[in-house]
C-alpha positions as a Markdown table, in Angstrom:
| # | Residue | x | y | z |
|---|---|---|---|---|
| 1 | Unk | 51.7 | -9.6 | 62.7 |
| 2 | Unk | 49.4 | -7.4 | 64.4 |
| 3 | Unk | 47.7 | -7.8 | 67.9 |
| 4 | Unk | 44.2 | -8.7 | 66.4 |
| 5 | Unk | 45.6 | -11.0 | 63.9 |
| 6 | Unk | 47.4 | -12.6 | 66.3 |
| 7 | Unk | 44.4 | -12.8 | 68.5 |
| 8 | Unk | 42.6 | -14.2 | 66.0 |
| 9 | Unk | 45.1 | -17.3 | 65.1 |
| 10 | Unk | 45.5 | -17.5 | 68.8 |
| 11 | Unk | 41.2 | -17.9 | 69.4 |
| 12 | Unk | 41.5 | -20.8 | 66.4 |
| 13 | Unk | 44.3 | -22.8 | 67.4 |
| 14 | Unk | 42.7 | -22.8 | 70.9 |
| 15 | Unk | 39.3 | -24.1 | 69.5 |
| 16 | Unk | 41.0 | -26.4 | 66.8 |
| 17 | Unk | 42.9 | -27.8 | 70.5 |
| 18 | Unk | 39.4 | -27.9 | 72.2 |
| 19 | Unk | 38.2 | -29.9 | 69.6 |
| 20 | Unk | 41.1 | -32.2 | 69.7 |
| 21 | Unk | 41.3 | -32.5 | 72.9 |
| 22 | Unk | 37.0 | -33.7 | 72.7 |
| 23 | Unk | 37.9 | -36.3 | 70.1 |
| 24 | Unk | 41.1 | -37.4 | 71.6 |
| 25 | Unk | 39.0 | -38.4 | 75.0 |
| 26 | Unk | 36.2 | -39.7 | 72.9 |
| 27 | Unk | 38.4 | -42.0 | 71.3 |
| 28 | Unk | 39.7 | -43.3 | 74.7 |
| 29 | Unk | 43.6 | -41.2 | 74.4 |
| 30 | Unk | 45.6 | -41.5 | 77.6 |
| 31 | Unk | 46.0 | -38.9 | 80.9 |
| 32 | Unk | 49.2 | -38.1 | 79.6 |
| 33 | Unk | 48.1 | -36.8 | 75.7 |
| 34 | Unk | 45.4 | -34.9 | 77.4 |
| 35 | Unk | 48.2 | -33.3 | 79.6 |
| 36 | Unk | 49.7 | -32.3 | 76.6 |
| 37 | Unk | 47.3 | -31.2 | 74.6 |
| 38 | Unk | 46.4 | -28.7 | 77.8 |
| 39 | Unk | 50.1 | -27.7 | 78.1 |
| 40 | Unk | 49.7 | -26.5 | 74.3 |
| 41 | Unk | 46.4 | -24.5 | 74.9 |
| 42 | Unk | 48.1 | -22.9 | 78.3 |
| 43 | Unk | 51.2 | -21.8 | 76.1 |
| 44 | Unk | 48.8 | -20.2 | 73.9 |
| 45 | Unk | 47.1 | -18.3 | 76.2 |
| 46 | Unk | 50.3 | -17.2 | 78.1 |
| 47 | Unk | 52.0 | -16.4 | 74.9 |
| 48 | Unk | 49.6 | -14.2 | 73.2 |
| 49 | Unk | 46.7 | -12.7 | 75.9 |
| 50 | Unk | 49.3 | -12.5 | 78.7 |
| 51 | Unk | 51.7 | -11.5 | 76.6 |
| 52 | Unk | 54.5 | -13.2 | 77.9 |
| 53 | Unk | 56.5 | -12.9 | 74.4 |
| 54 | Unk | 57.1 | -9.0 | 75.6 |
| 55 | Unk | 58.0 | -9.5 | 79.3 |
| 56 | Unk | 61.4 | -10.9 | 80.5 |
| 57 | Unk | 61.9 | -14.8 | 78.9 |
| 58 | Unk | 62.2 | -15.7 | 82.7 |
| 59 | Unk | 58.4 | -15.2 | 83.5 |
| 60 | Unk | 57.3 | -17.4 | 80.1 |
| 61 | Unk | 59.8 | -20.1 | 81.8 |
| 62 | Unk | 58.6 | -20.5 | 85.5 |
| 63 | Unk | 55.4 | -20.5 | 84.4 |
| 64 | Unk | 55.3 | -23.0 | 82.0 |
| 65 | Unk | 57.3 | -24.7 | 83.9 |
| 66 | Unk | 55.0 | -24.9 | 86.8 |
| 67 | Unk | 52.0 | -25.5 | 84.4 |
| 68 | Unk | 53.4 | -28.8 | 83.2 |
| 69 | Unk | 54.4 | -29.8 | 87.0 |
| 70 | Unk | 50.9 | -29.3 | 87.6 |
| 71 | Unk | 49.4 | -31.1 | 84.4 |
| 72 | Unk | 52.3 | -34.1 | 84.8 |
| 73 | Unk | 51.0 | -34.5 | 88.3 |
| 74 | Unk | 47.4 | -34.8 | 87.4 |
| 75 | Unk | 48.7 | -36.9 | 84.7 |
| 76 | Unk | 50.0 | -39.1 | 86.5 |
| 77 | Unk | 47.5 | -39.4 | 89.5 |
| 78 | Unk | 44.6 | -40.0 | 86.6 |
| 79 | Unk | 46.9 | -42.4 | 84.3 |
């Protein structure tokens, strides 16, 4: 897959999130869904415009993994 295609899947699956993400608090969903939800839209954007997927695995893993210590947190302080 090329670079703009996988731009372009990247800039829809981030809107399609958005949107979930709008109707998911509308209907009242929980701190923690909304946590991950985000963690999904932050992998997106680290995967494909940082472009983690060519860098050493290592960097794609400490920063995810500090993402979701940061989204658990405010998880759990919200929830």
């Amino acid at each position: 897959m090329s670079r703009v295609a996988l731009a372009r899947v990247a800039v829809v699956g981030l809107v399609g999130l958005t949107l979930l993400s709008w109707w998911l608090t509308e209907d009242g969903a929980g701190a923690w869904v909304l946590a991950g939800i985000s963690l999904l839209k932050i992998a997106v954007v680290g995967a494909v415009f940082l472009e983690l997927l060519r860098s050493w695995p290592g960097w794609a893993l400490i920063s995810m993994g500090l993402v979701a210590v940061v989204l658990g947190l405010s998880a759990a302080f919200v929830g």
